[in-house]
C-alpha positions in Angstrom: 101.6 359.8 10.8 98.2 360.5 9.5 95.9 357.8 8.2 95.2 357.6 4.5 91.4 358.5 5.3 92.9 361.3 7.6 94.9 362.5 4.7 92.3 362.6 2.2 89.9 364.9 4.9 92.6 367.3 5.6 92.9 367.9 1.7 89.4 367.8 1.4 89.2 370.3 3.4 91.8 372.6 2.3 90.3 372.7 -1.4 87.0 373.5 0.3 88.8 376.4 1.8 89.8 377.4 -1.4 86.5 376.8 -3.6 85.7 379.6 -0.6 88.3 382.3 -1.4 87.6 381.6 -5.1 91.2 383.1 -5.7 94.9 383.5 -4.8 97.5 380.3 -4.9 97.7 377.9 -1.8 96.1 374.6 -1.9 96.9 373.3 1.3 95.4 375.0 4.8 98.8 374.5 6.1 100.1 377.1 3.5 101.8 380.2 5.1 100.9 383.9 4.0 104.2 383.6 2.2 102.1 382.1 -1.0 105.0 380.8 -2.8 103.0 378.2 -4.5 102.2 380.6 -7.1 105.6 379.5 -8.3 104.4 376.1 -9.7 101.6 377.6 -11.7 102.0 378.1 -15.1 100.2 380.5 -17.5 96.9 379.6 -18.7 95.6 383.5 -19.5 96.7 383.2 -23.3 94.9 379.7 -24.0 92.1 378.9 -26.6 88.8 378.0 -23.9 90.5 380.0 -20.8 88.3 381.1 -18.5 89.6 383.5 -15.5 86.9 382.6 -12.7 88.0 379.1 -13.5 91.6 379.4 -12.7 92.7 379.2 -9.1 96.2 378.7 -9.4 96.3 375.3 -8.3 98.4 373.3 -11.2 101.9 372.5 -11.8 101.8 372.3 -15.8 99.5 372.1 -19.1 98.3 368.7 -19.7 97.0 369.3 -22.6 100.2 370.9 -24.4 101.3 367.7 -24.2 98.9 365.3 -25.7 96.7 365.5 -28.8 93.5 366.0 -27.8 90.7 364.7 -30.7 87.6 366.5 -31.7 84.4 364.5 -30.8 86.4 362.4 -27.9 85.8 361.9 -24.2 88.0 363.6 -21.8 88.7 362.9 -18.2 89.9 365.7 -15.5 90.7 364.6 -12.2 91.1 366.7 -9.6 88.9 369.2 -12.2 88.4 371.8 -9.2 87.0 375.3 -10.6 86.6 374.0 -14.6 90.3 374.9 -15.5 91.4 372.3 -17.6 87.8 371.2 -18.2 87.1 374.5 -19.8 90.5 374.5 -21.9 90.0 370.9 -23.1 86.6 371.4 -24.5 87.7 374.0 -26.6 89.9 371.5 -28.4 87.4 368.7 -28.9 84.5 370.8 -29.6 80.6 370.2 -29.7 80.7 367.1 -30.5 83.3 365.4 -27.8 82.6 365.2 -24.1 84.5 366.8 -21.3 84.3 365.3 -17.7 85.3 366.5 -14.6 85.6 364.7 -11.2 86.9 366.2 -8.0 86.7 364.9 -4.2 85.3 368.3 -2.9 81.6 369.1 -3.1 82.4 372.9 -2.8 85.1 372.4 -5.9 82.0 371.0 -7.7 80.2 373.6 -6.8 82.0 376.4 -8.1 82.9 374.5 -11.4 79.1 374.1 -12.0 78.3 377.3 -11.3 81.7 378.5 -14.3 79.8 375.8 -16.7 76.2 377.6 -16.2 77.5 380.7 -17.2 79.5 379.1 -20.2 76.1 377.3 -21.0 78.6 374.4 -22.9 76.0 371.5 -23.1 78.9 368.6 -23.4 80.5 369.7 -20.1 80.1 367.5 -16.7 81.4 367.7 -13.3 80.8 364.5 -11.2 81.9 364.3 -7.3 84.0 361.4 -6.8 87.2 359.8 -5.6 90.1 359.0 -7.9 90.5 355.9 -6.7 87.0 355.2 -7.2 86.5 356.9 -10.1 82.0 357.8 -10.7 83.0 356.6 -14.7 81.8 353.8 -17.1 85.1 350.9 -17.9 86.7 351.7 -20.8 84.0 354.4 -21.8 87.1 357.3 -21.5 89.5 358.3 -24.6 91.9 360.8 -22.8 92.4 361.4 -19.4 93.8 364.5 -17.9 95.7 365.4 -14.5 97.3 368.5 -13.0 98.8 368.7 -10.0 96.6 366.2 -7.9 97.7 363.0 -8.1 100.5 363.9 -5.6 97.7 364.5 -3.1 96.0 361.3 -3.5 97.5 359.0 -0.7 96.9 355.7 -2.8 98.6 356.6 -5.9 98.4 352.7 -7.1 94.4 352.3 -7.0 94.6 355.7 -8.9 96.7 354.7 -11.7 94.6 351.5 -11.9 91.2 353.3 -12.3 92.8 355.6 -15.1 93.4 352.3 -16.8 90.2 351.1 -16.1 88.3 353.9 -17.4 90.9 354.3 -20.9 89.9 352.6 -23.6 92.3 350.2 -25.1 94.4 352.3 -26.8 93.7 355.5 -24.8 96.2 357.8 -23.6 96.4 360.0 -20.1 98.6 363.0 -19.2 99.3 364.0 -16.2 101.3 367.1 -14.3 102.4 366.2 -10.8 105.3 366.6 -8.1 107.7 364.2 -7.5 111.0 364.3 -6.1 114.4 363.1 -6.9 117.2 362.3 -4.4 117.0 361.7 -0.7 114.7 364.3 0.8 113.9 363.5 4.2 110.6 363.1 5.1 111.1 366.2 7.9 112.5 368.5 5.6 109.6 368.1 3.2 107.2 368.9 6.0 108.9 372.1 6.4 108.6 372.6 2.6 104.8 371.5 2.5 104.2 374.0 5.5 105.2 376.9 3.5 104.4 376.1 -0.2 101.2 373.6 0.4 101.5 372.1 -2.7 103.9 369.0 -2.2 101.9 366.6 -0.2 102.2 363.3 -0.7 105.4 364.1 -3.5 107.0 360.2 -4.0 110.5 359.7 -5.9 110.4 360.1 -9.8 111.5 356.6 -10.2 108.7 355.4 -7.8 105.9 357.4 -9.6 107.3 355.5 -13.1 106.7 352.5 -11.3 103.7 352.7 -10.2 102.4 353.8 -14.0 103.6 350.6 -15.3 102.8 348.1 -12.4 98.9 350.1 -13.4 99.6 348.6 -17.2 101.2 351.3 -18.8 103.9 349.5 -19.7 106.1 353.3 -21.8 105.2 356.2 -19.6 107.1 359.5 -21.0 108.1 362.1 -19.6 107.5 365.2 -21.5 108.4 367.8 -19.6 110.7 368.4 -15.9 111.5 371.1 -14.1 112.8 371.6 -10.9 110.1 373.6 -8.1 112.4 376.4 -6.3 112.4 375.5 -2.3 111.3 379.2 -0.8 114.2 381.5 -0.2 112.2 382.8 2.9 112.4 379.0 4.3 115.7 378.5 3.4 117.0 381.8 4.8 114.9 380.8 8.2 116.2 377.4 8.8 119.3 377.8 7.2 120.9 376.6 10.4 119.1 373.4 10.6 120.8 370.0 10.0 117.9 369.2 7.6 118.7 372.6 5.0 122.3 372.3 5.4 121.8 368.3 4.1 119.4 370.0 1.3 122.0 372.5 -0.2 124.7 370.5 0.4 123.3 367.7 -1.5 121.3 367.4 -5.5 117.9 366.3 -4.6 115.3 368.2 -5.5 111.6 368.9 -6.1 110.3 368.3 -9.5 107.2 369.5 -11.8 107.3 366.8 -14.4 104.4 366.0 -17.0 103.9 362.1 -18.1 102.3 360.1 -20.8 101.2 356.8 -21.2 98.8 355.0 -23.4 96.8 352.0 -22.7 97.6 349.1 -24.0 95.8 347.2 -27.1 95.2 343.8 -26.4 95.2 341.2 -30.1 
């Protein structure tokens, strides 16, 4: 089993990858050419602040459908990669807010800097930076955005504690991510991972929950679920093996869910 550190390189290194290809779907280097990750993306193209070169296919959901976003507050992105969500937010709070984006991948940064230059938005920053060591001032942060990364991060408690740390009291996050729900045994999500790349590090629904309130979040909502298809072409391959047969057989699933939560004010 891979070491947390290891973990964090090989995804690293597959976001790199992409940042290089500046297109198509798969954000894992384990992905086959089957591409089927393009299934968990939703459609940005339509949104007020979308910008194309920014959009790599990489989410799960739309954050910021799901939270209300003030003009003249700070956002957070992590995970920002190309400028996505960044780019999107910004046009909600305007001139006067601030947008932030942090991602673990230099090349990520890269690219998202070189989106912003073109943009010229002058309240728009992409810092390089772990999520569980978040590169942002405590309690300096109003809103804090996620989309499909949190799944990848291997310590999923020390991330939920620095998106408290960096809320102010009273400040609210918002989150996509994939969970699971049901038994799903760690082998038959490897064969999953290998051929859709984007369920890495995928915990129970009920675990993620947990982890949000043991962070201080003591109502996280979810505000959206919907189940992630398994690849016919994976099912039809190993449709024989004792690990499929348990699947289909069975109601587990994979889940794109988006959450909520606000931090608390202390009196």
């Amino acid at each position: 089993m891979p070491s947390n550190a290891e973990l964090k390189e090989q995804v690293k290194q597959a976001y790199g990858e992409r940042a290089d290809q500046a297109g198509g779907c798969c954000c894992s280097s384990q992905s086959s050419d089957s591409g089927n990750c393009e299934t968990l993306a939703e459609d940005y193209s339509q949104m007020n602040g979308y910008v194309e070169d920014a959009d790599l296919s990489l989410g799960c959901g739309i954050p910021t459908n799901h939270i209300d976003l003030k003009p003249g507050t700070t956002v957070l992105d992590l995970g920002s990669g190309a400028g996505n969500d960044v780019f999107v937010a910004r046009s909600i709070i305007g001139d006067s807010g601030t947008v932030i984006g942090v991602d673990m991948t230099e090349k990520m940064i890269n690219l998202a800097e070189r989106n912003q230059a073109k943009l010229g938005f002058q309240n728009v920053e992409f810092r390089l930076g772990d999520i569980e060591d978040l590169p942002v001032e405590t309690t300096s942060v109003d809103t804090v955005l996620s989309n499909c990364v949190l799944n990848l991060v291997p310590d999923k408690q020390a991330a939920f504690r620095e998106i408290y740390r960096v809320l102010k009291p009273g400040g609210t996050f918002c989150v996509s991510d994939i969970v699971t729900r049901g038994q799903l045994s760690p082998r038959f999500m490897e064969m999953v991972e290998l051929y859709t790349g984007c369920i890495a590090g995928a915990v129970q629904l009920e675990e993620y929950l947990e982890i949000i309130k043991t962070a201080g979040f003591p109502e996280p909502e979810v505000k959206e679920k919907r189940s992630v298809p398994i690849p016919e072409d994976l099912l039809e391959k190993y449709r024989d093996d004792p690990e499929v047969q348990k699947f289909l057989k069975s109601d587990a699933e994979v889940l794109s869910v988006t959450v909520t939560g606000t931090k608390p004010i202390m009196r």
